[in-house]
VMD Tcl script that draws the C-alpha trace (Angstrom):
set ca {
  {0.00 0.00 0.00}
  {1.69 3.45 -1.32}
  {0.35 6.63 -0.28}
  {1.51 10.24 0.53}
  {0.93 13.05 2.70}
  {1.07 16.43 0.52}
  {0.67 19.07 3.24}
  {1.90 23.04 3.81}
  {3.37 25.60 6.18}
  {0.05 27.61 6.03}
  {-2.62 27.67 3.62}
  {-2.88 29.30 0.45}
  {0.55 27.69 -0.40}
  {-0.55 26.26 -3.83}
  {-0.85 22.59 -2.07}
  {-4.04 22.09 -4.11}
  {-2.74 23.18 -7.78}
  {0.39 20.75 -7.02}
  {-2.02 18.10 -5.73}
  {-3.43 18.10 -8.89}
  {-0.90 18.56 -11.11}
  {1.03 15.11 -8.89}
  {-2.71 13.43 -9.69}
  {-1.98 13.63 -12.90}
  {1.30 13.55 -13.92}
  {1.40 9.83 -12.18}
  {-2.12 8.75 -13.72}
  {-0.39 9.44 -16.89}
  {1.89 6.83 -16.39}
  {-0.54 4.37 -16.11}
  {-0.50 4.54 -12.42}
  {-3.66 4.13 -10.26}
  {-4.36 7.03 -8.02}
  {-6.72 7.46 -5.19}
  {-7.37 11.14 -3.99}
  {-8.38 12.09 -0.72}
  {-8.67 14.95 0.76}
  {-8.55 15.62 4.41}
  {-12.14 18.09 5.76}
  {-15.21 19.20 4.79}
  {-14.53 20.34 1.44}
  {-16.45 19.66 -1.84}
  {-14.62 21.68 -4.33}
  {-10.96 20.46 -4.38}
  {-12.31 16.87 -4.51}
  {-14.22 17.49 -7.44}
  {-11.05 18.84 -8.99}
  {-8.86 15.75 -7.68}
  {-11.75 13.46 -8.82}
  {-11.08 15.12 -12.13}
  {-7.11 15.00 -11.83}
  {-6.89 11.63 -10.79}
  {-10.00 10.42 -12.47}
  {-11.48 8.30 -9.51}
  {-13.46 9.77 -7.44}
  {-12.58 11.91 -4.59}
  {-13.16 10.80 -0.70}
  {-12.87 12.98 2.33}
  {-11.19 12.28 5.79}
  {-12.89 14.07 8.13}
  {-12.51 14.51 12.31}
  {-15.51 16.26 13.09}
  {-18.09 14.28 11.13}
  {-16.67 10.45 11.56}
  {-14.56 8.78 13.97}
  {-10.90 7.60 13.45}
  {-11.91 3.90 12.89}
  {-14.61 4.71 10.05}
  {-11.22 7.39 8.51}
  {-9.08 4.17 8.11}
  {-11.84 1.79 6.59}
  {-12.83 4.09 4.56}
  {-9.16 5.34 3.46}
  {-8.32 1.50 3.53}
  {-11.52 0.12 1.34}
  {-10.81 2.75 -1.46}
  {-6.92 2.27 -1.04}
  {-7.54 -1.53 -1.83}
  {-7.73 -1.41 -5.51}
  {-5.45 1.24 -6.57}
  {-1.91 1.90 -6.94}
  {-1.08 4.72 -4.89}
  {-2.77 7.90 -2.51}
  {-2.83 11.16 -2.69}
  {-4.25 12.65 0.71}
  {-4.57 16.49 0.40}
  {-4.55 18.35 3.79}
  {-6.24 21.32 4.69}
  {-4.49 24.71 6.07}
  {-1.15 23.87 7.29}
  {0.37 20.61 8.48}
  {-0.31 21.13 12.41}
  {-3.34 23.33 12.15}
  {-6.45 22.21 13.90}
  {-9.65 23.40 16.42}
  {-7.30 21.25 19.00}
  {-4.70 22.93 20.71}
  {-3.17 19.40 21.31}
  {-3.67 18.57 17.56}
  {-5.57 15.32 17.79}
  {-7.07 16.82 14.54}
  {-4.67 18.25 12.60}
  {-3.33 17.32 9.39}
  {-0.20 15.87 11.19}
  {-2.65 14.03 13.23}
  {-4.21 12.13 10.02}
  {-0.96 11.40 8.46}
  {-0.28 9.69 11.61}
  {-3.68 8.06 11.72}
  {-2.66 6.35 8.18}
  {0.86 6.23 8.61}
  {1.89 8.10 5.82}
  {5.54 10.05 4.68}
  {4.29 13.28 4.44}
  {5.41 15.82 1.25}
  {5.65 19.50 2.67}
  {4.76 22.44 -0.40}
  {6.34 25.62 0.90}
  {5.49 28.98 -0.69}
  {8.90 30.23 -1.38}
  {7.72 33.87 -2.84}
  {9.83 36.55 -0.75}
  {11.99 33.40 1.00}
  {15.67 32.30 0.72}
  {17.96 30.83 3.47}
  {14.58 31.62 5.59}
  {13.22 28.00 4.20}
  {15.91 26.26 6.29}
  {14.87 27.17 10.07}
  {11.05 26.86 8.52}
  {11.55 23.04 7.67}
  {13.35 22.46 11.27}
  {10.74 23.63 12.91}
  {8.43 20.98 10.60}
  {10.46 18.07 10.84}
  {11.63 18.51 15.04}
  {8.14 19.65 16.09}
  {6.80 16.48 16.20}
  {9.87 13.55 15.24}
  {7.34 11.01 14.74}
  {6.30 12.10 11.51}
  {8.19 11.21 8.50}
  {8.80 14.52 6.71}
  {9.70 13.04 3.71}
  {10.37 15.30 1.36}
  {9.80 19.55 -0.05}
  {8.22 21.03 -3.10}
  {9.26 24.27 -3.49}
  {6.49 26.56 -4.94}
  {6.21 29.60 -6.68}
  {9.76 29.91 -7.37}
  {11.29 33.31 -8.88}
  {13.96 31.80 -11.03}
  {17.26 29.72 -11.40}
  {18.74 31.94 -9.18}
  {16.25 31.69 -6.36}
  {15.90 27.73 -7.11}
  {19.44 27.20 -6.19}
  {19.52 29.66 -3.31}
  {16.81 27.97 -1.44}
  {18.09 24.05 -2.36}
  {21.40 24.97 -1.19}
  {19.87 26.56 2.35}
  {17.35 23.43 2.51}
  {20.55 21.05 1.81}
  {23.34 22.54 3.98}
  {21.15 23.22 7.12}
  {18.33 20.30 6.96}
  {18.16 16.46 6.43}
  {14.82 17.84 4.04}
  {14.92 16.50 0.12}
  {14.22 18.74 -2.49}
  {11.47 16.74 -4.43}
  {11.15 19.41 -6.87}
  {10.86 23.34 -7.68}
  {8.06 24.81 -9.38}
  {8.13 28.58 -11.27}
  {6.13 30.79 -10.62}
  {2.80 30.95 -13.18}
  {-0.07 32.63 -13.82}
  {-1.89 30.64 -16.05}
  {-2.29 27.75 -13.94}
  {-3.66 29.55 -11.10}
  {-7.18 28.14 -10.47}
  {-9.49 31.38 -9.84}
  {-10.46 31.54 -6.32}
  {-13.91 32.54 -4.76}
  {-15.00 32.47 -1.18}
  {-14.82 28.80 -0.29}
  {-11.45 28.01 -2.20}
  {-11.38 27.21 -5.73}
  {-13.80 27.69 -8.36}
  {-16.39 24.73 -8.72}
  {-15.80 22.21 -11.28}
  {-18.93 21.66 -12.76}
  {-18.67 26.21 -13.61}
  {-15.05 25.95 -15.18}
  {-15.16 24.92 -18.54}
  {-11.60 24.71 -18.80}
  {-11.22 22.50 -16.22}
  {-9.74 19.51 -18.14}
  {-7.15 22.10 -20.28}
  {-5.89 23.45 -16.67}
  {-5.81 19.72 -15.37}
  {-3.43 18.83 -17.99}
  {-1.30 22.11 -17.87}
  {-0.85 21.60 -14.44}
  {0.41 17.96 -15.10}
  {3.00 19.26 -17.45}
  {4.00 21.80 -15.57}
  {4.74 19.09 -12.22}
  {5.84 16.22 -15.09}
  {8.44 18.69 -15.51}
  {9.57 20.28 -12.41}
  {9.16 17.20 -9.44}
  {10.81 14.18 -9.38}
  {8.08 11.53 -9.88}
  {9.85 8.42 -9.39}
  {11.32 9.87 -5.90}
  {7.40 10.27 -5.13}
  {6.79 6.88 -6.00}
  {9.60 5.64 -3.86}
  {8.52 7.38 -1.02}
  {4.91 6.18 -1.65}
  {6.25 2.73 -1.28}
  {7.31 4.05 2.85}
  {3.61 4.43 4.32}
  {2.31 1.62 6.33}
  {-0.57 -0.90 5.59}
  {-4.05 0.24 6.91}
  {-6.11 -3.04 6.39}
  {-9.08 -2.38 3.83}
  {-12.54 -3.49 5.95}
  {-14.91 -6.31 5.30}
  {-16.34 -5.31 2.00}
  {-19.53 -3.81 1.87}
  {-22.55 -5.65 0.13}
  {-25.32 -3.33 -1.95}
  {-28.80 -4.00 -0.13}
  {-31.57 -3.35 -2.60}
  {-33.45 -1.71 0.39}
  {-34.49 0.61 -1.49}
  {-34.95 0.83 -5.03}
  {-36.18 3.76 -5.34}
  {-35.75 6.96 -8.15}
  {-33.85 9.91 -6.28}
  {-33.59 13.10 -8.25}
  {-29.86 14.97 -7.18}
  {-29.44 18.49 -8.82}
  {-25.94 18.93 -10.69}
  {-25.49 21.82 -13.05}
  {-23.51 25.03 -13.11}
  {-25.59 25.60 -10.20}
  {-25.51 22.53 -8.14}
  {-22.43 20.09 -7.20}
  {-21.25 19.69 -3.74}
  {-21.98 15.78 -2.68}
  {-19.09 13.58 -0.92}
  {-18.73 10.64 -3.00}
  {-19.69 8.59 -0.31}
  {-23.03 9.34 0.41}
  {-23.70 8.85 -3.34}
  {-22.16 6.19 -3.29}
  {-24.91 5.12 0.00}
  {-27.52 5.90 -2.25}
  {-26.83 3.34 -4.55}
  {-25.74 0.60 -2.03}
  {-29.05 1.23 -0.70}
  {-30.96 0.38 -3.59}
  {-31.71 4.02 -4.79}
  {-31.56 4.74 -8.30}
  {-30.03 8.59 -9.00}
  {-31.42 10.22 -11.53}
  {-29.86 13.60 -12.66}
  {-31.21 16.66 -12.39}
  {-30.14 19.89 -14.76}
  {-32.19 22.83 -12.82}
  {-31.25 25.14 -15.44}
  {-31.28 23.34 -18.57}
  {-33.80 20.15 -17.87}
  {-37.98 21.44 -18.70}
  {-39.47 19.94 -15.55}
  {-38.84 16.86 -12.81}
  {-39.20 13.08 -14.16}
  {-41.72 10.85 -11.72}
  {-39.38 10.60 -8.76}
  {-39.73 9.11 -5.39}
  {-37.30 11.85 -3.97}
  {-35.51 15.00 -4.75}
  {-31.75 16.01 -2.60}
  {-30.94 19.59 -4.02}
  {-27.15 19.96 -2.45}
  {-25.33 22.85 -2.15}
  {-23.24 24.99 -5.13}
  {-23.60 28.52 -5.68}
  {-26.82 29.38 -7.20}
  {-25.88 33.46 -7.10}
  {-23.77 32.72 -10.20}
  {-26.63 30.77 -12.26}
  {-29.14 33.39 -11.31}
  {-30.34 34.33 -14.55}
  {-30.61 30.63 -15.89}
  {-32.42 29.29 -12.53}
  {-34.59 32.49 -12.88}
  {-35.43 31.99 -16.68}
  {-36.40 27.91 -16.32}
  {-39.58 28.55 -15.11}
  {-41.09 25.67 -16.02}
  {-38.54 23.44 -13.87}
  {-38.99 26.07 -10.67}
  {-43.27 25.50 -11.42}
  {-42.27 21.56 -11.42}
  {-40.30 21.93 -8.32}
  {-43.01 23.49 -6.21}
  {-45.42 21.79 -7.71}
  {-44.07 18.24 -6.63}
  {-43.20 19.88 -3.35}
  {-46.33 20.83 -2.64}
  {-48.06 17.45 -3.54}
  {-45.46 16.05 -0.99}
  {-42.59 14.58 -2.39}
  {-39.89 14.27 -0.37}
  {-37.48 16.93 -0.85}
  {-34.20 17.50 1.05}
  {-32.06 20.64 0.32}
  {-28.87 21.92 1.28}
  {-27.72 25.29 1.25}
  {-27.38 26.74 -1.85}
  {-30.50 23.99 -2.83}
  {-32.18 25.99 0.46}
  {-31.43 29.51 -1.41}
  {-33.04 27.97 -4.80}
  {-36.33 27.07 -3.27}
  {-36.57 30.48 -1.60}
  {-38.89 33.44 -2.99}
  {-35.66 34.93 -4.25}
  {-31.85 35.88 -4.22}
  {-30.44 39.11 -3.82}
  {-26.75 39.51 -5.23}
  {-24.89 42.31 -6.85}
  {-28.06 44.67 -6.90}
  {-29.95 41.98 -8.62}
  {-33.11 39.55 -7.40}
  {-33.98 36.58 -9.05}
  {-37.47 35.01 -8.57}
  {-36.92 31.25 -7.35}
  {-39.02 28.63 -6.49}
  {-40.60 29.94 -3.68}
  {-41.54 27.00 -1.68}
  {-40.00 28.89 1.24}
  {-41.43 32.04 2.14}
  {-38.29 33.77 2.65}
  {-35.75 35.89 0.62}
  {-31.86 35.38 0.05}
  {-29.89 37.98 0.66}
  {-25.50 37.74 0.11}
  {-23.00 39.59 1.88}
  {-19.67 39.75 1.57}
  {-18.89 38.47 4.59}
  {-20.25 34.94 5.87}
  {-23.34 34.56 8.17}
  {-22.29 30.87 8.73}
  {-18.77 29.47 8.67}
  {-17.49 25.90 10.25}
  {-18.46 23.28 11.67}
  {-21.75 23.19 12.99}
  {-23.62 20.63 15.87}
  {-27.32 20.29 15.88}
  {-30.08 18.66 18.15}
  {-33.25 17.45 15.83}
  {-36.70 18.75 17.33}
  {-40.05 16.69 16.88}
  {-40.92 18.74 13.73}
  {-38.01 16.66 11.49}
  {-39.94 14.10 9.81}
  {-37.24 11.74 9.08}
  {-37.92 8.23 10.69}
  {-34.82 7.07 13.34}
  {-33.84 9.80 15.37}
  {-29.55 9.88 15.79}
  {-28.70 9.05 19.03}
  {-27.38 12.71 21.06}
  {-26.53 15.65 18.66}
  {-25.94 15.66 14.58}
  {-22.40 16.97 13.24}
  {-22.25 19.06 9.98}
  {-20.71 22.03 8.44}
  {-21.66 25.33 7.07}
  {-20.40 28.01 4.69}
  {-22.91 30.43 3.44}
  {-22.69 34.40 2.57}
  {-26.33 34.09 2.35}
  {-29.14 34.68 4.84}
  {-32.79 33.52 4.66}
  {-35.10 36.52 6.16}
  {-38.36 36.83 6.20}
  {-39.38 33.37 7.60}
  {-43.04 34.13 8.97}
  {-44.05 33.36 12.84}
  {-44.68 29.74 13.58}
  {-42.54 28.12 10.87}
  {-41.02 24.90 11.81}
  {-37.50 23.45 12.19}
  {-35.73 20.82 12.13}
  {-32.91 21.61 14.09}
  {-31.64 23.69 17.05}
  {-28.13 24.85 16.45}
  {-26.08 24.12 19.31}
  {-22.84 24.91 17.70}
  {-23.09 27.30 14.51}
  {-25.25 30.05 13.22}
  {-28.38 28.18 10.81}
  {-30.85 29.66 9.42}
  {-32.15 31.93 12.31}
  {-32.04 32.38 16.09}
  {-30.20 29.16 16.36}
  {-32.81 26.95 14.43}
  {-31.80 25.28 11.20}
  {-33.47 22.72 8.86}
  {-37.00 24.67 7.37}
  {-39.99 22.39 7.09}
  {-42.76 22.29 5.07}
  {-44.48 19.00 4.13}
  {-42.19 16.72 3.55}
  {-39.47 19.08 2.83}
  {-36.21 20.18 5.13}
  {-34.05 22.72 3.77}
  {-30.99 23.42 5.65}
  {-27.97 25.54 6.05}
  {-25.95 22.18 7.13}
  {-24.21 20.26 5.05}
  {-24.34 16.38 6.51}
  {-22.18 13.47 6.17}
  {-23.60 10.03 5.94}
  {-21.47 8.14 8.37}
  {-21.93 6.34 11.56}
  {-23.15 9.36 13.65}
  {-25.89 9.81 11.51}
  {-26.86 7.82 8.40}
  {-28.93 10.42 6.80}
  {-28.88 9.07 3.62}
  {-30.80 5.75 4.88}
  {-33.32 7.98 6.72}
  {-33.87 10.07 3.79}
  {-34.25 7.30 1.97}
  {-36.85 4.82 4.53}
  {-38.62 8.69 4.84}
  {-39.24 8.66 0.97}
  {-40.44 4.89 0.87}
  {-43.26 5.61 3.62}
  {-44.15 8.63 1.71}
  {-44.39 6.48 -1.65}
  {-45.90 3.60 0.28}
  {-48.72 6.02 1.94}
  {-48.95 7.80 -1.67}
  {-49.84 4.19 -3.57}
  {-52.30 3.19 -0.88}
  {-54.51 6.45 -1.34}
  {-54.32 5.91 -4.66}
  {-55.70 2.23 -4.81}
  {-58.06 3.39 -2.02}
  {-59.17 5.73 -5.04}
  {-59.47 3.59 -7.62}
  {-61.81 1.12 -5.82}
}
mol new
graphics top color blue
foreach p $ca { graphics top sphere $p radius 0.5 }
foreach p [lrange $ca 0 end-1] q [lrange $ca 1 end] { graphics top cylinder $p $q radius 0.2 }
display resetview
């Protein structure tokens, strides 16, 4: 089992270009790679899903426990070649002062060498002390190896591999220039999405030259070879539970899922059925309907102009499909979003408005305690753990409307309630994760077979 660690001083250090551009350059050679990437992210695994073309799983602290991080890292590790584990921030950030979630804590967790990018812009002999302080902060790591990043020139290449190799035990894996082209655009949760870059693929493959030709790729191979064995778990067999049709949204608009709760729908039976909100005329017959998260504000005027999908949508809402939305899916069913001195009608199923900022209302990780009003069967036992990122509020919510949630650690949608309901609808600021804490993809899914179940009843009580 080969793996690596590719992880940073700080963040913002390029880590995620060079991630992809390693993706790759070794998946070019005929190489198998599995990216991961450690957080609650969706955007830079939908670009290492892209780079290494195998889809992208996330490691996560907060949301699953350290035994369900190695079966998952070891049931995906199983039939490829060799990982790619992405950090977040910088190697020994973390909420925990005593780092028992930092990135140096999951390269621990998985025993694997660990590949430091360092931002060199503005640094020379100042690289050595910087690396010291990585590799003797914590001597049970194995600080394999240093990608210089957004180097100046020859001249400040051999400057800082002549301070990293007279001062520090460190290898130089490689130097890469500094470039402009290659620079991903950035918006207020990272990178820009995937599915709204239509030169994704072109910058993918620039990237790969650009590390083909500046790393050493059979050094990162041999150090690959150095991470330990994590034992891939009893494998998992698909239960036709529920076969079901679930409608996901994924357009321009729509596109942050974790790979693994897709991959739950299936295993459960479900059958996904792909939903274009801006391009598609209406809904097909569906048992179901998860609109996930994305930035709508962007698509504005082609969710605005699709009115006969947003009449579809409301209309199958309000005969009682089940619908589950997250974030930006909440802001699409809204009356309407505000952004940049424009409003956009929406779907208004929820009698509220979307305003943006430019500052976020909701940022983290977020804890909530369901209330009676969630109609999802199988209550989690104690609180639900989550995330949330939005620039967005929802106001004008009228008196009496339900919730789902009470916020116990994060912001929601208002006065520490999350999770909108309306018929069989919950619309929610959150973003879950379908692991052992709370398998909210199996609720959703035994919530949308009652409803289907009660549905074909009436109807035969009808037709008699």
């Amino acid at each position: 089992m080969s793996g690596i660690y590719i992880s940073a001083a700080h963040k913002s250090s390029g880590k995620t270009t060079v991630s992809l551009g390693i993706c790759a350059a070794l998946s070019r050679t005929g190489s198998g790679i599995q990216p991961f990437k450690k957080g609650p992210d969706y955007i830079d695994p939908a670009w290492l899903s892209l780079a290494a073309d195998r889809a992208c799983f996330n490691l996560d602290f907060y949301t699953s426990s350290r035994e369900e991080i190695r079966a998952l890292y070891g049931a995906k590790m199983s039939a490829t070649d060799i990982s790619i584990v992405e950090g977040n921030k910088g190697l020994y950030d973390g909420m925990d002062l005593e780092g028992s979630d930092s990135n140096a804590a999951l390269a621990r967790l998985l025993d694997l060498p660990i590949v430091l990018v360092i931002d060199t812009m503005g640094m020379t002999r100042g690289i050595a002390p910087l690396l010291l302080g990585y590799a003797n902060f914590d001597r049970s790591l194995n600080l394999a190896g240093v990608i210089l990043n957004r180097v100046g020139g020859p001249r400040h290449e051999s400057k800082l591999v002549e301070s990293v190799e007279r001062y520090t035990e460190v290898r130089v894996l490689g130097s890469i220039p500094r470039f402009r082209s290659g620079e991903i655009e950035e918006r207020h949760l990272g990178l820009i999405p995937v599915n709204e870059d239509r030169a994704a693929a072109t910058t993918i493959n620039m990237l790969a030259d650009v590390v083909s030709a500046n790393v050493d790729l059979e050094a990162l191979r041999n150090i690959a070879t150095k991470a330990g064995k994590v034992p891939a778990p009893p494998r998992r067999i698909a239960i036709n539970r529920y076969p079901l049709k679930i409608g996901i949204a994924r357009d321009a608009a729509f596109g942050f899922y974790y790979a693994d709760d897709l991959e739950a729908f299936r295993e459960m039976g479900a059958d996904i059925v792909w939903v274009d909100m801006i391009n598609d005329v209406e809904l097909p017959h569906l048992d179901g309907l998860f609109i996930g998260g994305g930035f709508p504000e962007t698509s504005l005027r082609g969710l605005e102009a699709n009115s006969s999908m947003k009449t579809s949508v409301l209309a199958a809402i309000e005969s009682g499909l089940p619908c589950y939305a997250e974030c930006g899916g909440l802001m699409y069913l809204s009356r309407s979003i505000e952004w940049q001195n424009r409003t956009a009608a929406m779907v208004g199923v929820i009698p509220g408005k979307i305003t943006m900022s430019s500052r976020p209302h909701g940022r983290g990780y977020i804890r909530l305690r369901e209330t009676a009003d969630m109609p999802w069967p199988d209550a989690p036992i104690g609180e639900v753990a989550g995330h949330e990122f939005h620039y967005s509020q929802l106001e004008g919510l009228p008196e009496g409307s339900k919730f789902a949630y009470e916020v116990v650690r994060g912001t929601g949608i208002q006065e520490n309630r999350d999770g909108y309901c309306y018929k069989n609808l919950v619309a929610s600021y959150a973003h879950l994760r379908n692991m052992k804490q709370n398998r909210w993809v199996e609720r959703f899914l035994k919530f949308s077979s009652q409803v289907r179940a009660e549905r074909l009843l009436a109807q035969a009580g009808n037709d008699s």
